[in-house]
N, C-alpha and C positions, 0 to 999 in steps of 0.2 A: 412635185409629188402630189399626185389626184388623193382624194378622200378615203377612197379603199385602199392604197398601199397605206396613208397615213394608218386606218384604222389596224390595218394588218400586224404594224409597227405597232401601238399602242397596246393591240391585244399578246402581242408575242412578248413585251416588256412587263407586262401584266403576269403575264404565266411566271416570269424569271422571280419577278418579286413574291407573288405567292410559292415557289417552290422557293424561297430565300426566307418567307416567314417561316414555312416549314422545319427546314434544317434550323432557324434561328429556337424554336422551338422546343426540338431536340436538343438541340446545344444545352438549353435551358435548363430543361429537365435535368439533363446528365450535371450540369453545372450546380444544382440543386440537391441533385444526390451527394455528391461529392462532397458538397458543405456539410452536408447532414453524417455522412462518414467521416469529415474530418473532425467536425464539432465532438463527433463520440469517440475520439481520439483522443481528445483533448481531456474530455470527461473524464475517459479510463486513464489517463497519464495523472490527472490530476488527485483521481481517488487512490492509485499505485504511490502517487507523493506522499500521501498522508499516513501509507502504511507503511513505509519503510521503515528499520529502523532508522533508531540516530543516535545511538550510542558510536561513538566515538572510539578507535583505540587510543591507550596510552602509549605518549610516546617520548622515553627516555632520554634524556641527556649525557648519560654515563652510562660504561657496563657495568658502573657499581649500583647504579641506579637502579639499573634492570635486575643486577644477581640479587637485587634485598626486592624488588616486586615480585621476583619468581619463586623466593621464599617463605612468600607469606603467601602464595598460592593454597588452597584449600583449609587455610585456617580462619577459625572464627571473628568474631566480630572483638571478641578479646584475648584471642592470638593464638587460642587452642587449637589443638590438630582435631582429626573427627572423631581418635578414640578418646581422647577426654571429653568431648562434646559429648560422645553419647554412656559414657559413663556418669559426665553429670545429669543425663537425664533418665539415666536409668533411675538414680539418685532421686531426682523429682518424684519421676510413677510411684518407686517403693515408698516414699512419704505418704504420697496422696493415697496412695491404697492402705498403708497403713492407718491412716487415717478415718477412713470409710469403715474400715473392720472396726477402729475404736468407737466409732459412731453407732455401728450396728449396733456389738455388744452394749453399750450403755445404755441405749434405749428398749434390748430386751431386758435388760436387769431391771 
């Protein structure tokens, strides 16, 4: 092999590698994006984690278990249903408004 086919060799293996840095490049790029997509995958999975809830259902043992949790559905924190609830708080208002009239009156007199 004379000097000029070597060099013709060297410059055509030349072209291969720089069109190989090229594509290696691109690959890069693209490889870059993708992290930067996946990374903000992760982000949003992770902020969606924190907002879930997590309440739990309950979950029975018995049907007797469940017909006495179904029954205490919509009652109070002291076992009233909601028209007692809101009888007793009708209860409350009429006091405290009562109370307000006796205050006005006493201080116009």
């Amino acid at each position: 092999m004379n000097t000029e086919e070597r060099l013709a060799m060297l410059r055509d293996t030349l072209k291969q590698v720089a069109s190989s840095i090229v594509i290696g490049e691109s690959n890069l790029r693209d490889l870059k994006d993708q992290e930067l997509f996946i990374a903000g995958q992760i982000a949003e999975r992770e902020f969606d984690k924190e907002a879930e809830p997590t309440a739990q259902f309950p979950i029975h043992k018995s049907k007797e278990e469940l017909l006495s949790a179904l029954d205490n559905r919509g009652l109070g924190v002291f076992g009233e249903d909601e028209d007692a609830m809101l009888e007793q708080r009708q209860e409350v208002l009429e006091r405290e408004a009562q109370r307000k009239v006796d205050f006005i009156n006493d201080s116009v007199d």
